[in-house]
C-alpha positions as CSV (number, residue, x, y, z in Angstrom):
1,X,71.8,74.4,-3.6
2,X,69.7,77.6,-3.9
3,X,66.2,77.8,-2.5
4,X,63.9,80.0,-5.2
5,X,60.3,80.3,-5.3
6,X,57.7,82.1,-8.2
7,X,54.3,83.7,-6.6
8,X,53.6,85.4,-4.0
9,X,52.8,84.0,-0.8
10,X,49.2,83.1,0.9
11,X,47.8,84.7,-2.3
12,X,45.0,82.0,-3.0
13,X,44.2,82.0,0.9
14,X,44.4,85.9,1.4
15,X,41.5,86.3,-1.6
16,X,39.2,83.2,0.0
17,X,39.4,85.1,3.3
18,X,37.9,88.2,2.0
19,X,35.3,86.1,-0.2
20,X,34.3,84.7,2.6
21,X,34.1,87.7,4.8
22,X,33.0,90.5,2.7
23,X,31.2,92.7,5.2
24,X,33.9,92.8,7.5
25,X,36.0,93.6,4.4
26,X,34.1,96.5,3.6
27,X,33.7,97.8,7.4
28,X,38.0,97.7,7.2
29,X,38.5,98.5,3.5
30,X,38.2,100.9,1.3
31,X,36.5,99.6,-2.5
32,X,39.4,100.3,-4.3
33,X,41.5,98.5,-1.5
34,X,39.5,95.8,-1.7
35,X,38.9,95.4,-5.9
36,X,42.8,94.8,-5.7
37,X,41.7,91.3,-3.5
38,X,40.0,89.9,-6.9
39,X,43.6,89.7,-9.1
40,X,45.0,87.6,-6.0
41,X,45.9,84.0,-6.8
42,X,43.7,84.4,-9.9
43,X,46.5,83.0,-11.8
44,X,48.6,80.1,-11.2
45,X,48.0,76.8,-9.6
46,X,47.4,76.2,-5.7
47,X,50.3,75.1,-3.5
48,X,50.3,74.7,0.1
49,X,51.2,77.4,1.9
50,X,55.2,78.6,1.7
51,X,56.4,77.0,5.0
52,X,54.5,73.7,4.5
53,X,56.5,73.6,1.0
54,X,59.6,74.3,2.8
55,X,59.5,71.4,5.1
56,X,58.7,69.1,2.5
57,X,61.5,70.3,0.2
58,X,64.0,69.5,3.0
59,X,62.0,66.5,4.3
60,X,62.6,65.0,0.4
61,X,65.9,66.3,-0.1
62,X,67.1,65.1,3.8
63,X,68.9,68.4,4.4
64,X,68.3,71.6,6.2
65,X,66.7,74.8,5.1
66,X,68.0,78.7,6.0
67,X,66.0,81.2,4.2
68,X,65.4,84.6,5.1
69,X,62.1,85.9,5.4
70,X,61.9,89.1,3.8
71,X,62.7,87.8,0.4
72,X,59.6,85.6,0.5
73,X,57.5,87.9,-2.0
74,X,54.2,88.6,-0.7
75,X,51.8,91.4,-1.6
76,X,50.6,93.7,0.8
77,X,47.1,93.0,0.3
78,X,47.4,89.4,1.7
79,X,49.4,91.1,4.6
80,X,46.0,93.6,5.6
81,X,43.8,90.9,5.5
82,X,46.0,88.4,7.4
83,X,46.8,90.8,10.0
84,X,42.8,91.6,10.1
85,X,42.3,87.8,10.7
86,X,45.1,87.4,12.3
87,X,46.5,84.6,10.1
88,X,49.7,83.3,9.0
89,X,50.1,84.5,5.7
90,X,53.3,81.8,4.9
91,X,50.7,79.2,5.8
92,X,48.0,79.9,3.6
93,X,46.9,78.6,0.1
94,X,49.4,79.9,-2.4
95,X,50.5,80.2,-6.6
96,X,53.7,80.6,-4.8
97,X,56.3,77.7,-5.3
98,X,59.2,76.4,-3.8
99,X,62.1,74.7,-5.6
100,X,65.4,74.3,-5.9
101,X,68.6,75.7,-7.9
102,X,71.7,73.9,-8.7
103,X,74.3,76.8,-7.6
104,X,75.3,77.3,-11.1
105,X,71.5,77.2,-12.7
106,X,70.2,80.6,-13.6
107,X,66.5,81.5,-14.2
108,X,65.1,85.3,-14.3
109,X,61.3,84.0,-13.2
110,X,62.0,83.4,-9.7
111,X,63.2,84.8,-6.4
112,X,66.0,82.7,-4.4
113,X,65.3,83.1,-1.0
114,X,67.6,80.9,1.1
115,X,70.0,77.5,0.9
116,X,69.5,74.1,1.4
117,X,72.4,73.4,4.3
118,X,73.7,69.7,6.1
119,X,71.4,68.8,9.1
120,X,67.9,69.0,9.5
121,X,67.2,72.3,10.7
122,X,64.6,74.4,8.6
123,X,64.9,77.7,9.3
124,X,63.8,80.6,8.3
125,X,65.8,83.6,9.5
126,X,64.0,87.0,10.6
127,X,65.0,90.4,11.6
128,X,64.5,90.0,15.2
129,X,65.8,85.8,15.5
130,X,65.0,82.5,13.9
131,X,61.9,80.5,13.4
132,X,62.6,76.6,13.3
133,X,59.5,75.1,10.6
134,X,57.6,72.3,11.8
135,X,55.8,69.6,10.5
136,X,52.9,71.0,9.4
């Protein structure tokens, strides 16, 4: 089966982070950089983050995961503010959510980003190697 997801990744999280921190924002942002913070995660319902939905999936389904990393979408406002605070975007708070496709089920409001496979390895697969998931 296909792995898809809708939302964008450590959206919800990304935008508490610079709530919560808004001098430090302003010290590293410009205000129109940061006005573009108040649209994330404003719509859609909260989700763990990506990779903690990814275990689960293949935790339910009792199957692996390979997905590759750069098709996870994620904007780049979450990816200033998590490298500033140097956290895990994948992890955070998201509307982003994962699911899965039958391999002959179409649907134009999501992203596929990987496979279910046989074993239980849950990877996700990156430029430079492979990250195993763990039980988060």
């Amino acid at each position: 089966m296909r792995i898809a997801v809708t939302g964008w990744a450590g959206d919800i999280g990304s935008r508490k982070m610079a709530e919560d921190a808004p001098e430090l924002m302003r010290r590293r942002f410009s205000p129109s950089f940061l006005r573009r913070f108040d649209s994330l995660g404003a719509e859609g319902n909260s989700h763990d983050g990506v990779y903690q939905q990814l275990w689960r999936l293949g935790e339910s389904l009792g199957c692996g995961i390979e997905v590759r990393h750069e098709l996870i979408p994620i904007r780049q406002e979450t990816i200033e503010i998590c490298e500033l605070t140097e956290a895990d975007p994948y992890m955070l708070e998201t509307t982003c959510e994962v699911f899965v496709l039958g391999d002959d089920e179409e649907s134009e409001d999501c992203r596929i980003i990987g496979r279910t496979t046989n074993g239980n390895d849950r990877v996700v697969l990156m430029r430079d190697g492979r990250r195993y998931l763990t039980r988060a």
